[in-house]
N, C-alpha and C positions, 0 to 999 in steps of 0.2 A: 728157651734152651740155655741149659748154663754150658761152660766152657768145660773141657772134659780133664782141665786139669784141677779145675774148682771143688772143693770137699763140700759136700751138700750136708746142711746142718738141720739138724730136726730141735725146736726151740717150745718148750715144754712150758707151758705159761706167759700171760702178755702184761703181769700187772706191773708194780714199779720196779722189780729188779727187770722182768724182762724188757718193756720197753723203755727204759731209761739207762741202763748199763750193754748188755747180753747183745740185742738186737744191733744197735749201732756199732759196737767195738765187734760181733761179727764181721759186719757189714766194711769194715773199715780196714779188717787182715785179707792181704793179699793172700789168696787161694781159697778162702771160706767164702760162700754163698747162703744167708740164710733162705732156707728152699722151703720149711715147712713149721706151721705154727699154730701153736695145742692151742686153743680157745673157745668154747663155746656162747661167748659175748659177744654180742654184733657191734657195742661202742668198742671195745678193741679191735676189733678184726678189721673196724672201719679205722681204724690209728693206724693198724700197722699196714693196710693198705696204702694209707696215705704217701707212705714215708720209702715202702716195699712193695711197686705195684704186682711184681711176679709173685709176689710168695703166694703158700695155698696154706688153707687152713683144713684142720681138722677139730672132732669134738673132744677127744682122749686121748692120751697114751696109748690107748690099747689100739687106734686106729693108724701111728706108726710101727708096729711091730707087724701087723699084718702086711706091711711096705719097707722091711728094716734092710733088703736090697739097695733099694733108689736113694739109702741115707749114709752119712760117713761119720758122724757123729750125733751124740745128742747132749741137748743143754737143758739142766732140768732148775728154771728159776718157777718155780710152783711154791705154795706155801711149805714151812718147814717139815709138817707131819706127813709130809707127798714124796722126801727126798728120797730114804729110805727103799719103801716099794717102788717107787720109779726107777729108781737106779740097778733095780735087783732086777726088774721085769726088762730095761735096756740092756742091761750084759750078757742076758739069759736069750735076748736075742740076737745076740752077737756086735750087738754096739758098742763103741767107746763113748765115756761119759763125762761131762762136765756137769759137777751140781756146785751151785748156789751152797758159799757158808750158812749154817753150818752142815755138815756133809749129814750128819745126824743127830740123834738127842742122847748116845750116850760112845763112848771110844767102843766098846765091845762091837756095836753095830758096825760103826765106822772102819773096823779089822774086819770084821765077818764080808763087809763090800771089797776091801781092798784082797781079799783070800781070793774071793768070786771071780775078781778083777784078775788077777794072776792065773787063777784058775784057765780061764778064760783068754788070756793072753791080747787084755786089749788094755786101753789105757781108759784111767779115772784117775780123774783130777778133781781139785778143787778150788772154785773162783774165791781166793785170796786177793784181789784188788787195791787193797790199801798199802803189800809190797810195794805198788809203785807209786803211792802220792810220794808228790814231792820234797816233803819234808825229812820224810821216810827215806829217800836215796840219798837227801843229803846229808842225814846222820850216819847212814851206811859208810858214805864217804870220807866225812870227820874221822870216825871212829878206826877208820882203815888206813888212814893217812897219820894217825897218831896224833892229831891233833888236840885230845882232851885227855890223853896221857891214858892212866889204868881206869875202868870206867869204875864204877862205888855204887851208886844208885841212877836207874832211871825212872821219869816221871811219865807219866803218859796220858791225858785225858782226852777222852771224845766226851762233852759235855753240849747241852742246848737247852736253852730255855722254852721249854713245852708246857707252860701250866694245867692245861685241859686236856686229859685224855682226847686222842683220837678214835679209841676204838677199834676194832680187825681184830684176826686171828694175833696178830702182832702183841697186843697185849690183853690177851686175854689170862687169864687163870691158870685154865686148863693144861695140867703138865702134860698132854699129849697133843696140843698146838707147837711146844716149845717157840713160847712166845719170852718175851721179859729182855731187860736190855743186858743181863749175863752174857744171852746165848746170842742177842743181835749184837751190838756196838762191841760187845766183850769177848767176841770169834777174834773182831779185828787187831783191838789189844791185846790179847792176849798172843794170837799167833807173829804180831812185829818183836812182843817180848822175847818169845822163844826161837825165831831165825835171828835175833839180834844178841842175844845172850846164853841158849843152849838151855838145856831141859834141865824142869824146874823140879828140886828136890821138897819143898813145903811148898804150900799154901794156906794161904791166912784171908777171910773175908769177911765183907758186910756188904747186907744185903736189904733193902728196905721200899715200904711202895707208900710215897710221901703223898701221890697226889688225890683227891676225893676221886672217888670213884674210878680209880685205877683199882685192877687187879692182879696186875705181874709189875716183877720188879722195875722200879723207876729210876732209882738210885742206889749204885753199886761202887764197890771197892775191892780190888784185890791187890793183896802183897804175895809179890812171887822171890821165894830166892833160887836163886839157880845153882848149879851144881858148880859152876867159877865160883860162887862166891858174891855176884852181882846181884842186887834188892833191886825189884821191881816193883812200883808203886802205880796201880791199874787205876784211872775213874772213870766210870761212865755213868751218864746223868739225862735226867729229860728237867730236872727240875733246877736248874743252878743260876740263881739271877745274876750272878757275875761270872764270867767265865774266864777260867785260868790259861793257862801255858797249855798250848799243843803237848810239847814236848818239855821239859827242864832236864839236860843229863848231865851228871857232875860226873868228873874225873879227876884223877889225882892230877893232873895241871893244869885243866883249864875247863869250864863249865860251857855248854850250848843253851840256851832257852830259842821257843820256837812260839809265838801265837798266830792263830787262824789258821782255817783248815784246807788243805788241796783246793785247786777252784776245778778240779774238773768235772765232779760229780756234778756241783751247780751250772757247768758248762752244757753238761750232755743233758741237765733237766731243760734248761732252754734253748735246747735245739739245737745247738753247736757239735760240728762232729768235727774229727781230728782230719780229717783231710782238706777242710775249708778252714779252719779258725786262723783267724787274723791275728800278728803279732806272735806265734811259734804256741803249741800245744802244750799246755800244761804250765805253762810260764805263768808267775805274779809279779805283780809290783816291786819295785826295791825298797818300798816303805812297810811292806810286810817282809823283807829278808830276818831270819833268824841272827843271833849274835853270838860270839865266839868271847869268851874271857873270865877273867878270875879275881874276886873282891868285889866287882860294882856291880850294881842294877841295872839292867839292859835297858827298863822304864828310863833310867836318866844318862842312858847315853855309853853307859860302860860296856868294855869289851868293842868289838871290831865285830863289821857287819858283812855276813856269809852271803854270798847270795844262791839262792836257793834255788835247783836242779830241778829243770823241769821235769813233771810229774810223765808217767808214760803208763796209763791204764792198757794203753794198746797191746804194749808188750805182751799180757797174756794171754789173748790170743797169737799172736804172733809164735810166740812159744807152745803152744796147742799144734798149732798147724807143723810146726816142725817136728814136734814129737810125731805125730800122726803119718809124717811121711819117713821119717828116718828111724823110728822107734828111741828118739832121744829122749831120757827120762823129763815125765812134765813139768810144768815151771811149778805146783805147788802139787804137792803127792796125798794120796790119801792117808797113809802113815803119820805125814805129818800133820795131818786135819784129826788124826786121834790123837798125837801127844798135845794138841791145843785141848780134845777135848777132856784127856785126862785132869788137863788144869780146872775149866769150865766145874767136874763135875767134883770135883775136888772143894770148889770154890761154893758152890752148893750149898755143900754139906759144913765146910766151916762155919756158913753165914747161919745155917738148920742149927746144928749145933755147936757155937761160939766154941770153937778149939780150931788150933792149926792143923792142916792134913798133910802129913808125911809121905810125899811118892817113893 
């Protein structure tokens, strides 16, 4: 029996966003219970038992609507071409929704849910998770505190050296998997660019798939200018045998660079959840802190050393659950999961056809 103040959550797929992000950061907001889990794999069912001995499983989506009473929310981390119908078929039964970036494969859809969603007068959200890496709040912070003066350009890469296809829906081809690292690594740059510098008036991209026997894109670029004035400069990569700057943001007084990525994701893949980890949740090294300064190379010591704001994945649930009980608008809206995607599909179409796209 769960506690009757606990919001029972219905969790819609068990692969790696569900059991490595969804499940545990459920599990870890006070008032959410994860109660029920879409699977019809017995190696998953036997994981997430492991870890979740009450939970119960089902074989489909369509086996919690017939039970959309005994549930308070639903999380839909299923592949990206499931996001779409699942989330139509959860509101239609009176559920509030969390789906998994990206919300869909084009902004029209992504309005057409969020209309539903109002329609219906429940909340849908979407799992933006990389708002809270660490490095990300503490740009936020620089940037707010006036530290790097008027911003000019920022840099942004999610980049890894992946030389061999792994294969999945992930990178497949097929433009109705909405696989390729655009729409996966480039939901997350793209939507820090735009809470961080406001909606993009062009975009400018390249788009290319470097590796043998890949068939969606590998290696991407976009330049975004926004409507301040701010150049956006997007990478995301599977193929980069040297990897750059997290972050590089210049300002007219003083420059941030930032390398290595959040440790939480790599936290939560080994097991680590935020209510046991040793040493404070989301904290790194002082030898990875980012640098503050103007003229020299941060490689040789220039500038002055930031230290770097621990990461809080938790928050968004934490912020779920309050929306859920007071009607507080959610921490990342589906509105604003279509002006990410306007960029996405924008960025497309410059890469298709080598010309800038005017929003």
């Amino acid at each position: 029996m769960t506690d009757l103040q606990d919001l029972r959550v219905g969790l819609v797929g068990y692969g790696l966003a569900g059991s490595v992000f969804h499940a545990p950061l459920i599990a870890a907001t006070e008032g959410l219970v994860l109660d029920t889990v879409v699977t019809s794999n017995p190696e998953r069912q036997e994981q997430a038992r492991s870890e979740f001995p009450d939970v119960r499983f089902v074989d489909s989506p369509d086996d919690l609507w017939q039970h959309a009473d005994d549930l308070d929310l639903i999380v839909i981390a299923s592949p990206n071409k499931t996001h779409v119908p699942v989330a139509t078929a959860a509101l239609k039964a009176g559920l509030p929704v969390v789906v998994d970036k990206p919300i869909a494969g084009t902004a029209a859809e992504a309005r057409d849910l969020a209309a539903l969603a109002e329609e219906k007068n429940l909340l849908l959200s979407v799992f933006q998770n990389r708002r809270w890496d660490n490095d990300f709040l503490t740009l936020q912070a620089l940037i707010a505190d006036g530290e790097l003066g008027e911003i000019q350009r920022f840099e942004s890469r999610f980049e890894r050296w992946r030389p061999q296809p792994k294969g999945g829906w992930r990178e497949s081809g097929d433009p109705s998997e909405i696989g390729g690292l655009l729409y996966d690594l480039g939901s997350h740059v793209v939507d820090q660019a735009l809470v961080l510098f406001g909606p993009a008036v062009s975009v400018y991209a390249e788009s290319d798939v470097r590796r043998p026997g890949a068939h969606a894109d590998d290696d991407t670029f976009i330049a975004i200018t926004h409507e301040g004035g701010v150049r956006s400069h997007l990478y995301v990569s599977a193929t980069t045998a040297q990897l750059g700057p997290r972050f590089r943001v210049l300002g007219s007084s003083a420059g941030y660079v930032k390398y290595g990525l959040d440790p939480q994701e790599q936290a939560l893949r080994d097991g680590k959840r935020p209510a046991t980890a040793e040493g404070g949740w989301g904290e790194e090294a002082e030898s990875l802190w980012g640098r503050v300064g103007s003229g020299e190379s941060p490689l040789t010591g220039g500038g002055r050393p930031v230290r770097t704001l621990p990461g809080d994945y938790p928050a968004y649930y934490a912020g779920i659950a309050e929306s859920l009980r007071t009607g507080a608008n959610p921490p990342v809206s589906a509105h604003e999961a279509a002006a990410a995607l306007d960029v996405l599909e924008a960025a497309r179409r410059s890469a298709a056809e080598g010309i800038t796209v005017q929003l």
